[in-house]
C-alpha positions in Angstrom: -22.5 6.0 17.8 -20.7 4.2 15.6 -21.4 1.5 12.5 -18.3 -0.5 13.6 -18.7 -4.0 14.6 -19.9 -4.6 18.3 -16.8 -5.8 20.3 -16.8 -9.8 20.9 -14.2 -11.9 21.9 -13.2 -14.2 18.8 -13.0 -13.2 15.2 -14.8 -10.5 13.9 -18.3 -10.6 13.0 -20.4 -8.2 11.1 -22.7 -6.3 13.8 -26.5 -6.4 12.9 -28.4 -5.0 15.7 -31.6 -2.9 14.4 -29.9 0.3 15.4 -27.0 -0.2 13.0 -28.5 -1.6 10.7 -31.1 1.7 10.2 -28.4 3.6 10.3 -26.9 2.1 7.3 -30.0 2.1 5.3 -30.1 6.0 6.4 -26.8 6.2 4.8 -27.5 4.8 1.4 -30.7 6.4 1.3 -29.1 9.2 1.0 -27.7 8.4 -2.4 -29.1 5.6 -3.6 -27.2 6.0 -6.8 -23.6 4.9 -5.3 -25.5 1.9 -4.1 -26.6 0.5 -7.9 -26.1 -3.2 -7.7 -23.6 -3.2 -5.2 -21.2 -1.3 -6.9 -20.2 2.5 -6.7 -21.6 4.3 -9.6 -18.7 5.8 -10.3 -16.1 3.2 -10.8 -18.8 2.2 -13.6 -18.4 6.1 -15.0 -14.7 5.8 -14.6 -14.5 2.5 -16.7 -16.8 3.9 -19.3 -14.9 7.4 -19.7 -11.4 5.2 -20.0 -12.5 2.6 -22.8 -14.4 5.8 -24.5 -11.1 7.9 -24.4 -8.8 5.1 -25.9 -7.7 5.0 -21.9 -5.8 1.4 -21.3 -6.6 0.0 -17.7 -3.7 -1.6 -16.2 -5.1 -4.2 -13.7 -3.3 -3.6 -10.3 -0.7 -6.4 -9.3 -1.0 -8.0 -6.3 1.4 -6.3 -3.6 4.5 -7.9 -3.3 6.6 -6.8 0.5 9.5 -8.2 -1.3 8.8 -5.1 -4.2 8.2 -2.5 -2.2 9.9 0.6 -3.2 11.7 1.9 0.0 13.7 -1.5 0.0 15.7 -0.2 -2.8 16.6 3.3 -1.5 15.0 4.3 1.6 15.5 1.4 4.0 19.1 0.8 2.8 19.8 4.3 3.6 17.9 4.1 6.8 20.3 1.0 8.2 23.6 2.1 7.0 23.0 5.7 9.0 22.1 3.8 11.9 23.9 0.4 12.5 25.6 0.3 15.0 24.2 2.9 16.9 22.6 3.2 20.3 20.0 5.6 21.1 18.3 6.7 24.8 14.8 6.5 23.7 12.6 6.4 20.4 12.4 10.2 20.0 16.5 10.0 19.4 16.0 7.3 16.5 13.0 9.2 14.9 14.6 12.4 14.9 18.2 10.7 13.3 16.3 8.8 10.8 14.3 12.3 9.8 17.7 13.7 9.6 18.5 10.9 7.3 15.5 11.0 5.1 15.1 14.6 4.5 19.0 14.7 3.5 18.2 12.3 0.4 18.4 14.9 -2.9 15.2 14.1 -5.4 17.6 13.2 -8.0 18.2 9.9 -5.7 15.1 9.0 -5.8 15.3 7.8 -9.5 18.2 5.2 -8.4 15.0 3.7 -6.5 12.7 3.2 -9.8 15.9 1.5 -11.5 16.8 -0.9 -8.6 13.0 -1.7 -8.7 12.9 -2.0 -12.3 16.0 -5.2 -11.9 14.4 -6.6 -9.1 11.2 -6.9 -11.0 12.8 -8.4 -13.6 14.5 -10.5 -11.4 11.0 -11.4 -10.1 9.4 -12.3 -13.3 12.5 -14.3 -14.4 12.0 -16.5 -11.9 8.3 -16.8 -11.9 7.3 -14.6 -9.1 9.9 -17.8 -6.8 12.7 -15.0 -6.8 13.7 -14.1 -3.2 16.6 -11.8 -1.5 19.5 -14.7 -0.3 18.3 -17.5 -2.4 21.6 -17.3 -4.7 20.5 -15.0 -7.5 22.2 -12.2 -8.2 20.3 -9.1 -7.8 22.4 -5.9 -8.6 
């Protein structure tokens, strides 16, 4: 059994028959210390330990797609190896772009962090409105 949601056509609802429901209370009897005021207990440890340690917390920006990481190093790579190219079946692609990927030296990888670093810049000089093709110059 599972505590999923039952399947229903529509968007998804959360499932509270009585069987998954006591199975859920089963769970968090189990530790009922993880389940203080609807928080995990230890993410309360975990900030405590950081301010008592001098610990900064950096809060987590939002994800960005246009700041991934592999857009700078790993995706360019990708499409220059394999423009162009025609291939029998998806097996032939995956094993060429493993080819491709497991040829990049770790010493490359740094060249990603510092393209990053400009476009990140690029992205806070513009307020977050900076976007690939828009006329600013990235590199």
């Amino acid at each position: 059994m599972s505590i999923d949601d039952q399947p229903t056509s529509g968007r998804p609802s959360t499932s509270r028959t009585a069987e998954v429901v006591g199975e859920i209370e089963d769970v968090r009897g189990k530790q009922p210390t993880l389940w203080r005021g609807g928080d995990w207990w230890i993410h309360h440890h975990v900030a405590q330990f950081l301010a008592k340690n001098g610990m900064t917390l950096l809060p987590h920006p939002p994800y960005s797609p246009d700041l991934a990481p592999c857009d700078f190093s790993l995706f360019p790579r990708l499409k220059k190896q394999l423009k162009g190219r025609r291939f029998a079946d998806v097996e032939e692609v995956t094993d060429k772009a493993q080819q491709v990927l497991k040829g990049i030296i770790s010493l490359e990888f740094a060249d990603t962090f510092i393209k990053r670093e400009t476009w990140l810049e690029c992205c806070i000089n513009a307020d977050g409105d900076y976007f690939e093709g828009d006329g600013g110059v990235l590199f």
